[in-house]
Backbone as CSV, one residue per row, in Angstrom:
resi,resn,N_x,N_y,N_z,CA_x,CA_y,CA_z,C_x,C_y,C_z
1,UNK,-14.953,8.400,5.492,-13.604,8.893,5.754,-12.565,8.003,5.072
2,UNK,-11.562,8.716,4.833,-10.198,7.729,3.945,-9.546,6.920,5.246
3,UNK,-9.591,5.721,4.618,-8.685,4.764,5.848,-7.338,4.990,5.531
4,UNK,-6.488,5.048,6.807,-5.481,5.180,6.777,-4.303,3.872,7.018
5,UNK,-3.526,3.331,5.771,-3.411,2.129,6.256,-2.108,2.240,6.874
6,UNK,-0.990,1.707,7.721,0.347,2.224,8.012,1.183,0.927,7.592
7,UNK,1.978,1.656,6.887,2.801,0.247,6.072,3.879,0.196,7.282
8,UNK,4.125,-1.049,7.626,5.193,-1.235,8.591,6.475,-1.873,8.120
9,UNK,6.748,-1.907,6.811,8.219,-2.198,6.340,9.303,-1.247,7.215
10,UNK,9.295,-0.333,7.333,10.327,0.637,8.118,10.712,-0.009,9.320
11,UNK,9.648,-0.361,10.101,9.777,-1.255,11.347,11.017,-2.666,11.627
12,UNK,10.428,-3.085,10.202,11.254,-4.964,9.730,12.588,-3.969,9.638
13,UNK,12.702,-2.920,9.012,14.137,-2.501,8.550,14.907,-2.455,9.672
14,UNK,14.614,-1.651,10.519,15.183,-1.393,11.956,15.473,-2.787,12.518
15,UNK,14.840,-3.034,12.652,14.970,-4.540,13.657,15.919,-5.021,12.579
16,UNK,15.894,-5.549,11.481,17.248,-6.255,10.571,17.700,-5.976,10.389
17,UNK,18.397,-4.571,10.726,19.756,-4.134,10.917,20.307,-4.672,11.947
18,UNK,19.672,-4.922,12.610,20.853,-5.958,14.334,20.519,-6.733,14.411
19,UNK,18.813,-7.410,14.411,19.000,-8.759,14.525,18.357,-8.444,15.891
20,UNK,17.664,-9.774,16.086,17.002,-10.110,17.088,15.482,-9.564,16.623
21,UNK,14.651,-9.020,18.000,12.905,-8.912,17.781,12.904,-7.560,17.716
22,UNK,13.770,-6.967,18.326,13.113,-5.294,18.497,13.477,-4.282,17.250
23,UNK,13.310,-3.176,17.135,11.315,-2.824,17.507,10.613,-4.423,16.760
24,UNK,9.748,-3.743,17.898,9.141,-5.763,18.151,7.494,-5.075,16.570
25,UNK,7.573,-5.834,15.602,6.352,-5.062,14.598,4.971,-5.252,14.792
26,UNK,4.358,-6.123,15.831,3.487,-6.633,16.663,3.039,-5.472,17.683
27,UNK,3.726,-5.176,18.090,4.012,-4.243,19.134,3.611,-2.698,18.718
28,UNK,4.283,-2.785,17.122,4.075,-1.062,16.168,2.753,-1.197,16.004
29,UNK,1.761,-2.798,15.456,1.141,-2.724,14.817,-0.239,-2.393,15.539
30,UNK,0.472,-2.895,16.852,-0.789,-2.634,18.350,-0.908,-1.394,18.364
31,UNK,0.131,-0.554,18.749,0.425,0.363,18.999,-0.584,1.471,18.051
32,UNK,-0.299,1.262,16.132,-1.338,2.227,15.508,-2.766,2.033,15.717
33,UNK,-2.568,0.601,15.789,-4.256,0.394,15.928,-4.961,1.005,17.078
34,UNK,-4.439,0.727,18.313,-5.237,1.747,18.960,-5.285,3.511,19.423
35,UNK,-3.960,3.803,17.769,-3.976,5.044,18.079,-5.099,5.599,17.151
36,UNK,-5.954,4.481,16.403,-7.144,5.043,15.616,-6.742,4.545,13.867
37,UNK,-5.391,3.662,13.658,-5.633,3.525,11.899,-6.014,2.373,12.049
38,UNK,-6.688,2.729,10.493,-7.764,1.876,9.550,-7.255,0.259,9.196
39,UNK,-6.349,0.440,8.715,-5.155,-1.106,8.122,-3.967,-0.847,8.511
40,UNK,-3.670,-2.016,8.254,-2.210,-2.074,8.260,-1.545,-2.513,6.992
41,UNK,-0.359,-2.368,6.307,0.356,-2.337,5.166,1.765,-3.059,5.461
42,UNK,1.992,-4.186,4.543,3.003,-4.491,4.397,3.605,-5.180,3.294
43,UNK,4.374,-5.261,2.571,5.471,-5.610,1.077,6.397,-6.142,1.330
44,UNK,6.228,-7.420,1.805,7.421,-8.766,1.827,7.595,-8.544,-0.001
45,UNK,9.200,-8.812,0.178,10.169,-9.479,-1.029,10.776,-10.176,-0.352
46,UNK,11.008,-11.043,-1.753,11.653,-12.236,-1.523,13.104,-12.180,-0.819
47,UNK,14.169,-10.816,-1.458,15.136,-10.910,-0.667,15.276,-10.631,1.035
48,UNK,13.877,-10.677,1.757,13.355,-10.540,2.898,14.624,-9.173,3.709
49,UNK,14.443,-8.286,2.719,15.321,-6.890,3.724,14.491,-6.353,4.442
50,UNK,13.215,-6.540,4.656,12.269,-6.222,5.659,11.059,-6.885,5.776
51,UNK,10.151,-6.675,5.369,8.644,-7.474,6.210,9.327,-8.606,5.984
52,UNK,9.226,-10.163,6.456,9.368,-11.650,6.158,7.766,-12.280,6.492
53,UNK,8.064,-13.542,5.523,6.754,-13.942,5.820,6.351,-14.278,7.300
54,UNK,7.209,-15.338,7.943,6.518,-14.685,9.472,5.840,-13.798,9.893
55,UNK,6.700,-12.560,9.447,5.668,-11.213,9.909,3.767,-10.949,8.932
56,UNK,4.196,-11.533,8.015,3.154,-11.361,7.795,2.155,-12.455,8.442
57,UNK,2.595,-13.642,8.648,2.053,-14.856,9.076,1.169,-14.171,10.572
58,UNK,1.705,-13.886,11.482,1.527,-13.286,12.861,0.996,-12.033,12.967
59,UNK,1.526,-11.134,12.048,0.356,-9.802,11.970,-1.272,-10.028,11.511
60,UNK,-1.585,-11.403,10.643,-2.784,-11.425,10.726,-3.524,-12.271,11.754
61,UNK,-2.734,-12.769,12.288,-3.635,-13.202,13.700,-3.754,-11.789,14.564
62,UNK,-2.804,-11.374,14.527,-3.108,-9.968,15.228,-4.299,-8.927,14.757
63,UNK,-4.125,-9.316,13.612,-5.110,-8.047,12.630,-6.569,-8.470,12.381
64,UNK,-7.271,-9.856,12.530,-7.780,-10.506,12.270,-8.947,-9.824,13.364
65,UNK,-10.244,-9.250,12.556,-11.645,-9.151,12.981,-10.929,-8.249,13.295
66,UNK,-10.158,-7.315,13.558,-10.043,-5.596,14.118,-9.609,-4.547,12.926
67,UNK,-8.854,-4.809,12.560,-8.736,-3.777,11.185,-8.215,-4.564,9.907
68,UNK,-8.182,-3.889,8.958,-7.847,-4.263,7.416,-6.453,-4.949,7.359
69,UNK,-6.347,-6.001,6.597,-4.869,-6.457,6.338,-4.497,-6.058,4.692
70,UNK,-3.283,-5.105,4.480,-3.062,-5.150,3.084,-1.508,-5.545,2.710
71,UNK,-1.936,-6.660,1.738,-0.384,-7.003,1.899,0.018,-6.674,0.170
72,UNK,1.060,-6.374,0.160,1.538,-5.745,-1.602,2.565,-6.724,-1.491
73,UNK,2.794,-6.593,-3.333,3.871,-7.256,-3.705,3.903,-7.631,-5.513
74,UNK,5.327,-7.797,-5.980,5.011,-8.826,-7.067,4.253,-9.653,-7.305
75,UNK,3.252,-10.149,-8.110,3.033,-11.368,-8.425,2.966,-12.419,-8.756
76,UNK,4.669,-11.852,-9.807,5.428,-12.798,-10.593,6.000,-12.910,-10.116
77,UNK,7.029,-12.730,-8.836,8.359,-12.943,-8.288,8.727,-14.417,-8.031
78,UNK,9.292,-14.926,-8.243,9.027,-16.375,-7.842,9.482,-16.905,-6.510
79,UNK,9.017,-17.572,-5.372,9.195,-18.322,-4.389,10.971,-18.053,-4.186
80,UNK,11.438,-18.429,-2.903,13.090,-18.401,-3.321,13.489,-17.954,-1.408
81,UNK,13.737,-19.512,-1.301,14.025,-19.600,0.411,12.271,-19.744,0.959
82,UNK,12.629,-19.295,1.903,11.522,-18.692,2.874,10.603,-17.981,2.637
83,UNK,10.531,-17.190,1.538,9.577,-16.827,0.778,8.939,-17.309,-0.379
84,UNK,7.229,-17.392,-0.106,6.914,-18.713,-0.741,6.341,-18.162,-2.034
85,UNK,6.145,-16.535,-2.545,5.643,-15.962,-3.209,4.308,-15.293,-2.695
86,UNK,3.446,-14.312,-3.309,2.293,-13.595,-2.957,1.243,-14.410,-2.848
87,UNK,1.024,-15.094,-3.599,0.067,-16.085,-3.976,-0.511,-17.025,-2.826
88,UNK,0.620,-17.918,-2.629,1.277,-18.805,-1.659,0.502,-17.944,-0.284
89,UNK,1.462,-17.001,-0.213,1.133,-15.795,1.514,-0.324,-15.247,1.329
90,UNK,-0.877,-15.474,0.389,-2.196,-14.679,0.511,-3.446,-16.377,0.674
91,UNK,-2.860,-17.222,0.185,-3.796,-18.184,0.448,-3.976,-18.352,2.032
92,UNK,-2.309,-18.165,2.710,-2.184,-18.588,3.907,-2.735,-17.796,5.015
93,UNK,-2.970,-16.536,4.578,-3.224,-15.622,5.858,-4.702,-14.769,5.781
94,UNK,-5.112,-14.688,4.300,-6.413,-14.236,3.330,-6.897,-12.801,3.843
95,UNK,-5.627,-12.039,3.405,-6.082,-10.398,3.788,-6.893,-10.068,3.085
96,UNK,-7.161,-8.702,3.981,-8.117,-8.015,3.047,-8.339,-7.516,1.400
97,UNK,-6.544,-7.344,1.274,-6.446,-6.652,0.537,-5.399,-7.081,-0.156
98,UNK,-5.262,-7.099,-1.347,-3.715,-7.875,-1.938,-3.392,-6.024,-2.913
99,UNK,-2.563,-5.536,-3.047,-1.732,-4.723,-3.575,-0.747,-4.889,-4.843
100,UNK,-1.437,-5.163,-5.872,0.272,-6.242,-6.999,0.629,-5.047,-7.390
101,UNK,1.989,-4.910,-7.202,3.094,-3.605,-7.910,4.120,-4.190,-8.494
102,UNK,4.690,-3.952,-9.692,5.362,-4.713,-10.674,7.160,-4.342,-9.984
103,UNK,7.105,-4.503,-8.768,8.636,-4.013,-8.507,9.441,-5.056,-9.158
104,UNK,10.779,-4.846,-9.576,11.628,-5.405,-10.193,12.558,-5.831,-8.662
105,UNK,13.266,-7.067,-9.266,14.161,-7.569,-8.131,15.704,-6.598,-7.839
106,UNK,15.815,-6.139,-6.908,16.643,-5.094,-5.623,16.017,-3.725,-6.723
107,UNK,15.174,-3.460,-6.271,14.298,-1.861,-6.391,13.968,-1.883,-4.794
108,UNK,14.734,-0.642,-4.663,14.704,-0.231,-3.553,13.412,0.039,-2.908
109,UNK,12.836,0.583,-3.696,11.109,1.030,-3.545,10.475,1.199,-4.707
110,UNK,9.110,0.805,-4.626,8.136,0.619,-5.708,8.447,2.361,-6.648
111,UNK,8.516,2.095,-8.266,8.338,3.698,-8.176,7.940,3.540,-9.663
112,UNK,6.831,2.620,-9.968,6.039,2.657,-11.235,4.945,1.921,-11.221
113,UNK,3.616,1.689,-11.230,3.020,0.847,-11.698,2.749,0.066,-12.835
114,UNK,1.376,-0.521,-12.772,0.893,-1.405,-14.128,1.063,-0.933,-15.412
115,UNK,1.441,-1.402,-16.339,0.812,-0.774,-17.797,-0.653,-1.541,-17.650
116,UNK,-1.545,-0.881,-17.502,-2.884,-1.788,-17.804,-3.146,-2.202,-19.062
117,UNK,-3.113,-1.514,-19.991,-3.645,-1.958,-21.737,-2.305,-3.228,-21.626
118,UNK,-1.434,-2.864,-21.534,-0.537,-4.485,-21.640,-0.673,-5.485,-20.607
119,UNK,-0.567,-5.483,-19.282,-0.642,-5.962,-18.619,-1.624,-6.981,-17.615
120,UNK,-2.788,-6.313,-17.794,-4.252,-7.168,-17.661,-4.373,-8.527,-17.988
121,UNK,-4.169,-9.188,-19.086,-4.689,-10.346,-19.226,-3.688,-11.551,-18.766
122,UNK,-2.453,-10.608,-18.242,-1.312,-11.675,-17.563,-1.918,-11.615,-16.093
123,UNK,-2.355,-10.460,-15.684,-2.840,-10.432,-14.538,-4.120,-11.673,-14.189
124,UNK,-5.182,-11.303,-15.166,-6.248,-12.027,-15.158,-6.638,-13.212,-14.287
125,UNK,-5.579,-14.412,-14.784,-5.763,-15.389,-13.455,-5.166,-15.228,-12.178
126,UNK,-4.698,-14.270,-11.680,-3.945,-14.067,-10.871,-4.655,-13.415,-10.053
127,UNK,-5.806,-12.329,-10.785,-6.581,-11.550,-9.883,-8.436,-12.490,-9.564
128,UNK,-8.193,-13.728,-10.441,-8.941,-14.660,-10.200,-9.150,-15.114,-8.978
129,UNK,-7.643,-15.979,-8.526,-7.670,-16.550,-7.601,-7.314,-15.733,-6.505
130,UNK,-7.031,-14.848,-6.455,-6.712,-13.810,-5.011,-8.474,-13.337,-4.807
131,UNK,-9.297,-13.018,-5.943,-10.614,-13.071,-5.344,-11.334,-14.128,-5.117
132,UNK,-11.091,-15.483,-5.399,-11.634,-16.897,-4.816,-11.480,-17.140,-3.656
133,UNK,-10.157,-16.577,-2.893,-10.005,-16.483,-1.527,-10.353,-15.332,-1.089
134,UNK,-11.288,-14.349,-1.291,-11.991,-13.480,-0.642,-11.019,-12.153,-0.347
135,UNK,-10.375,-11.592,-1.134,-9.494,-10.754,-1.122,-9.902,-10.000,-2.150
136,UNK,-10.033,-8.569,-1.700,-10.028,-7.219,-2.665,-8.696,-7.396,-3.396
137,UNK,-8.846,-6.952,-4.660,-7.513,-6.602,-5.633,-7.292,-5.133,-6.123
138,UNK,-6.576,-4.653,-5.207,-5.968,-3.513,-5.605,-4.551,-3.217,-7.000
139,UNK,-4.651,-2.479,-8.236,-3.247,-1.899,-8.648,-2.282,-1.038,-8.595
140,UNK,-1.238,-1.253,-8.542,-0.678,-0.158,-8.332,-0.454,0.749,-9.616
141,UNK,-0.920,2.164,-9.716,-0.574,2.597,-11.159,-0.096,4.057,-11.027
142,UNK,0.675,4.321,-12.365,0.772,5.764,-12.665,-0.346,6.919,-12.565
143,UNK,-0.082,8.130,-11.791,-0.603,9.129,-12.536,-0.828,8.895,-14.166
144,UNK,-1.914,9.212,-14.589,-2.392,9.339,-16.112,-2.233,7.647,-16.622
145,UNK,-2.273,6.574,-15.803,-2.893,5.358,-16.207,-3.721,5.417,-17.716
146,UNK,-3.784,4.556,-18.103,-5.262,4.119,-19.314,-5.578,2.995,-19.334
147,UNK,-6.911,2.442,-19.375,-7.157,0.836,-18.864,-8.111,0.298,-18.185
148,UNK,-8.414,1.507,-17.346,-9.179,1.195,-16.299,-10.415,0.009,-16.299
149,UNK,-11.020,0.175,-17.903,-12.178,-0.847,-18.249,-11.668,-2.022,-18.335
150,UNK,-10.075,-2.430,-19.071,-9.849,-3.629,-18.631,-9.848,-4.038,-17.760
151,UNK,-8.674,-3.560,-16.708,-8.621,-3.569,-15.240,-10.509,-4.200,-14.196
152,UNK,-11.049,-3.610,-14.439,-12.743,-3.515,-14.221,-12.825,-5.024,-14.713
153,UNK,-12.796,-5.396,-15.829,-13.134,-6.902,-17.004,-12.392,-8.176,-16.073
154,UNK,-10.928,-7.769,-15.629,-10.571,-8.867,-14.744,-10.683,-9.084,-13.306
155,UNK,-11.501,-7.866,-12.973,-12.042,-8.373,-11.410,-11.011,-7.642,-10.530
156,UNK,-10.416,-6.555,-11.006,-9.997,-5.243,-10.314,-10.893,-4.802,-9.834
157,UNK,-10.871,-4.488,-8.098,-12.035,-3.595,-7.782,-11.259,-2.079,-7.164
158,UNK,-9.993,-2.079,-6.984,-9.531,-0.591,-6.798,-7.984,-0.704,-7.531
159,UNK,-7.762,0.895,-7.608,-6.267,1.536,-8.050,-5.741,1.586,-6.785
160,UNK,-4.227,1.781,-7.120,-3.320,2.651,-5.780,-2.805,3.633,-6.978
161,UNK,-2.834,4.823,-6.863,-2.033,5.701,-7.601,-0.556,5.821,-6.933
162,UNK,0.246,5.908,-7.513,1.985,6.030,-7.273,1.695,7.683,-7.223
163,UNK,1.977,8.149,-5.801,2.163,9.932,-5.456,3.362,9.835,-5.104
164,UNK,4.357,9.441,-5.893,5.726,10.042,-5.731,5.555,11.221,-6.438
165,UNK,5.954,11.037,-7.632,6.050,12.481,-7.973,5.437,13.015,-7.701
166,UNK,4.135,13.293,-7.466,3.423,14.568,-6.457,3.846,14.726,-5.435
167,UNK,4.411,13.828,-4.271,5.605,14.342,-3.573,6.674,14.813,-3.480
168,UNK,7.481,14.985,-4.491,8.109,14.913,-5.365,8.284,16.877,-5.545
169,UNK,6.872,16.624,-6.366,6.794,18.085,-6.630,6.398,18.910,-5.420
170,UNK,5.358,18.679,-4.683,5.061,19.413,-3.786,6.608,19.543,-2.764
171,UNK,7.358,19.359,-2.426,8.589,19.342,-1.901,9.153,20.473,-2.464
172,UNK,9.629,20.039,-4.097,10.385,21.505,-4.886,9.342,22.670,-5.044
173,UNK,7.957,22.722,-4.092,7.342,23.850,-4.617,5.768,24.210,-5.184
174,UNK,5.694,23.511,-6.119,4.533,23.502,-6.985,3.823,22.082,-7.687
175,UNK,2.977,21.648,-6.805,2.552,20.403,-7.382,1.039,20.348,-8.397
176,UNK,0.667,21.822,-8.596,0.102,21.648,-9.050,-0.620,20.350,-10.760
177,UNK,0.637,20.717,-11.374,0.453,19.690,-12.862,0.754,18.550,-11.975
178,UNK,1.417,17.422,-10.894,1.159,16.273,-10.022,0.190,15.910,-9.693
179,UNK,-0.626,16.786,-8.962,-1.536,16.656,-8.324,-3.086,16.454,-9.514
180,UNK,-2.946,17.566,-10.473,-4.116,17.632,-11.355,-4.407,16.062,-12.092
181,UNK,-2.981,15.429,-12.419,-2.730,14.289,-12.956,-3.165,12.840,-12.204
182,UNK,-3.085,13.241,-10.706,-3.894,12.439,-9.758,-5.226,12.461,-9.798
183,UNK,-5.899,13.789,-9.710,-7.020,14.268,-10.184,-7.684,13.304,-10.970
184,UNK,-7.256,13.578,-11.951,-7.528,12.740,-13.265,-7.768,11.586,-13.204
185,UNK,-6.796,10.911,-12.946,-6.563,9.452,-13.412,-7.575,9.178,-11.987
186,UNK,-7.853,9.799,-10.895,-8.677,9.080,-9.682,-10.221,9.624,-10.264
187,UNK,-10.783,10.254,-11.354,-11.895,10.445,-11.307,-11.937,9.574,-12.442
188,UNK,-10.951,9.282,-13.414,-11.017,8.234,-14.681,-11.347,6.901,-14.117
189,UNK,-10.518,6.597,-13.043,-10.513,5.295,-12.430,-12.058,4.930,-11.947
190,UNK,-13.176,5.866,-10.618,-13.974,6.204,-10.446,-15.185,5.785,-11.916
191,UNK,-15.024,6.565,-12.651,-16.071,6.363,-13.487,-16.041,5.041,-14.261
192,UNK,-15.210,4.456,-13.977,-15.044,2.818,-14.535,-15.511,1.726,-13.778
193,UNK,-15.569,2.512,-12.572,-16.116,1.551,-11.563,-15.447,1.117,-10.378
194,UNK,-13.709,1.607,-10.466,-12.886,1.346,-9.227,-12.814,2.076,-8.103
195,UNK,-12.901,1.410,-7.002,-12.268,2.451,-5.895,-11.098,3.305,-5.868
196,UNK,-10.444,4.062,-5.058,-9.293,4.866,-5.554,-8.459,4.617,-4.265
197,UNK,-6.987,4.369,-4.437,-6.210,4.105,-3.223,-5.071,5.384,-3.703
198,UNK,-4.204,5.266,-2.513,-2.996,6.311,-3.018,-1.783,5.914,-1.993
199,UNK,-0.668,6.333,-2.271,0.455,6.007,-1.419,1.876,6.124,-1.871
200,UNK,2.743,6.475,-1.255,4.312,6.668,-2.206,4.243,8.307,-1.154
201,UNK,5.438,7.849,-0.519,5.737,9.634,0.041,4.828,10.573,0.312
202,UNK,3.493,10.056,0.696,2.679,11.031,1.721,3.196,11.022,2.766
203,UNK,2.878,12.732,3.298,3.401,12.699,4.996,2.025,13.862,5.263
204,UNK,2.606,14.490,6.542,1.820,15.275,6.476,1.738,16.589,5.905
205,UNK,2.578,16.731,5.260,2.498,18.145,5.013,1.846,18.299,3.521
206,UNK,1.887,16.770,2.765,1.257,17.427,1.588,0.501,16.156,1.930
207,UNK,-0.271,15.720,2.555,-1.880,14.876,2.520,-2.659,15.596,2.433
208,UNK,-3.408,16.713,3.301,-4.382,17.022,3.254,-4.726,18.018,1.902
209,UNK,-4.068,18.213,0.985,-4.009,18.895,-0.431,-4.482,17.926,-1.571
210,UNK,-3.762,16.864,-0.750,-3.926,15.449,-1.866,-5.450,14.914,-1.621
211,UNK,-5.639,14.693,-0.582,-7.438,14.171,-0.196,-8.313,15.162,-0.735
212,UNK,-7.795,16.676,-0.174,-9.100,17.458,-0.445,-9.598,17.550,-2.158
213,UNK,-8.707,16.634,-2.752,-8.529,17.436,-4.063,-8.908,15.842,-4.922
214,UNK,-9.360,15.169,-4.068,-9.595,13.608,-4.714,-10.969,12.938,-4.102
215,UNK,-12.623,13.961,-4.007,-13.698,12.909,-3.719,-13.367,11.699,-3.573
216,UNK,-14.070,11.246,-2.825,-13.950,10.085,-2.786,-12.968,8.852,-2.265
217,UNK,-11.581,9.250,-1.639,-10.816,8.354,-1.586,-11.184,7.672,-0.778
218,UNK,-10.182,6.477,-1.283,-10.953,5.372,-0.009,-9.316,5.062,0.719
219,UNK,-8.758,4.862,0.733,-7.012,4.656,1.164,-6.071,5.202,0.823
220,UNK,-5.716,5.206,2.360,-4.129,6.022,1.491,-2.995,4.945,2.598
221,UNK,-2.415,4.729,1.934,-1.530,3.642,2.350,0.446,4.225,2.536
222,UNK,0.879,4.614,4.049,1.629,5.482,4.357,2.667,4.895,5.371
223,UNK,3.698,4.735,5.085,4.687,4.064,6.011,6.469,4.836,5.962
224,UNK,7.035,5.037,5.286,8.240,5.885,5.541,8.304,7.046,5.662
225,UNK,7.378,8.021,5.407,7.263,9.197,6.154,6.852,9.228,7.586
226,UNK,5.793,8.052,7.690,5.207,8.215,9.124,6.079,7.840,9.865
227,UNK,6.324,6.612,9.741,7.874,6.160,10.099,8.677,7.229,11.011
228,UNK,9.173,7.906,9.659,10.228,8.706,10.047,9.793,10.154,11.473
229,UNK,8.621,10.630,10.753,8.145,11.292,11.660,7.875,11.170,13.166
230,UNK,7.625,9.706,13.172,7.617,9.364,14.480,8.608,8.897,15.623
231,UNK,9.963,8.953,14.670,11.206,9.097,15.389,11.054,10.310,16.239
232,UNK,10.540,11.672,15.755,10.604,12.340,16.529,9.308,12.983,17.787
233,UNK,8.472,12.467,16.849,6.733,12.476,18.024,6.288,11.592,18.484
234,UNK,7.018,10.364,18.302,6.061,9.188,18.870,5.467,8.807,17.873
235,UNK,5.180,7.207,17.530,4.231,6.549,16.893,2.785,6.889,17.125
236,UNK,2.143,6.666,18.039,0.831,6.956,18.303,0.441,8.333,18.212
237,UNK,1.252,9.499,18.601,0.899,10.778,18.055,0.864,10.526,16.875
238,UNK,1.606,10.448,16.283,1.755,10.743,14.539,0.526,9.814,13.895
239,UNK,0.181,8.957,14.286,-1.028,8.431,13.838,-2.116,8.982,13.564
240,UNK,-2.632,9.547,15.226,-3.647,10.023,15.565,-3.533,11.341,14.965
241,UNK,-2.313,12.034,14.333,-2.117,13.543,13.337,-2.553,12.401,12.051
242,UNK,-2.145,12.089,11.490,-2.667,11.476,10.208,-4.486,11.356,10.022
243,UNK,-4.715,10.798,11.177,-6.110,10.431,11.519,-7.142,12.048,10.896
244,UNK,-6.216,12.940,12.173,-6.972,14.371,11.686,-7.088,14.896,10.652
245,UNK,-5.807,14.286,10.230,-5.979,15.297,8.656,-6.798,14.572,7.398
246,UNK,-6.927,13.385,7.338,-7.771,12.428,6.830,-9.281,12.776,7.184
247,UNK,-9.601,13.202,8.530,-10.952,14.000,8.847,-10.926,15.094,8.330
């Protein structure tokens, strides 16, 4: 079955708009886990407008021997305050899963991945030492990527495909050419040897189109739709709906 990971940046947002603990993200993160998801997801930046390293510091004692920890981020960003960089936070807490997405500094949200043919051999030591400390290395990439064998050469063991625009499209209508392009690049990825992740504006209404149509996935990594959805059903419902449709 596809694990479902729930990114809890939405959570940090709320609470740092006023200040203080609540919504307490400890509390969210309890909360999915025993409504049945797989990981948990979170993307500290440095300008700390939501996850902070604390949170990540304390969600893996929480997360630790019960479900997956995936933490995303720059890899180049450099240290700056309280944030000590990815590197730094992944030695300290040793998730499951490290996520590198090339976000640029105040990008609101991730909304491109890797060039792999360029980008790989800057990666290289980087995806070295995140697997010396026992951490899967996930990329984040475009629909219609090319690379994948490099990617494979430096000790990449999965993609995240960017499904915005297949959200995107499925919204105005017709996602078919989105979706086929996911297709693709997740059976290209596959035959190279990577696992396949996905994430960017899944909800529910266009997941189960996106899984049925991608053997094999192994993650889908989902936090501002669920988020939002659960303003109006509850967190733990909306989970346990994600859960189903992933079955």
């Amino acid at each position: 079955m596809t694990l479902l990971s729930v990114n809890l940046n939405k959570i940090a947002v709320l609470r740092n708009s006023r200040g203080g603990t609540e919504p307490d993200i400890l509390r969210a993160a309890q909360t999915c886990i025993e409504a049945g998801c797989g990981g948990i997801t979170v993307h500290p930046r440095p300008d700390l407008r939501h996850v902070r390293p604390d949170d990540v510091r304390v969600l893996a004692t929480l997360l630790r021997g019960r479900v997956e920890y995936n933490i995303e981020g720059n890899p180049f960003a450099a240290p700056r305050g309280a944030y000590p960089g990815l590197l730094a936070l992944a030695r300290e807490v040793r998730p499951t899963q490290v996520t590198l997405v090339p976000d640029s500094e105040g990008q609101i949200t991730s909304d491109h991945g890797f060039d792999l043919t360029a980008d790989c051999e800057r990666l290289r030591p980087l995806v070295a030492e995140l697997r010396e400390l026992g951490c899967r290395v996930s990329l984040f990439v475009d629909a219609g990527a090319q690379g994948f064998e490099q990617a494979v050469a430096i000790g990449v063991e999965r993609i995240e495909i960017y499904t915005g625009p297949y959200a995107e499209a499925f919204a105005e209508g017709d996602a078919r050419d989105a979706l086929a392009a996911c297709v693709d690049t997740a059976r290209r990825a596959q035959q190279a040897g990577l696992a396949v992740n996905a994430g960017h504006d899944l909800n529910q209404a266009n997941l189960g189109g996106f899984k049925a149509a991608i053997p094999g996935l192994a993650e889908v990594s989902i936090g501002h739709a669920l988020i939002g959805e659960a303003l109006y059903d509850g967190l733990a419902p909306t989970v346990r709906r994600y859960m189903q449709i992933l079955r």
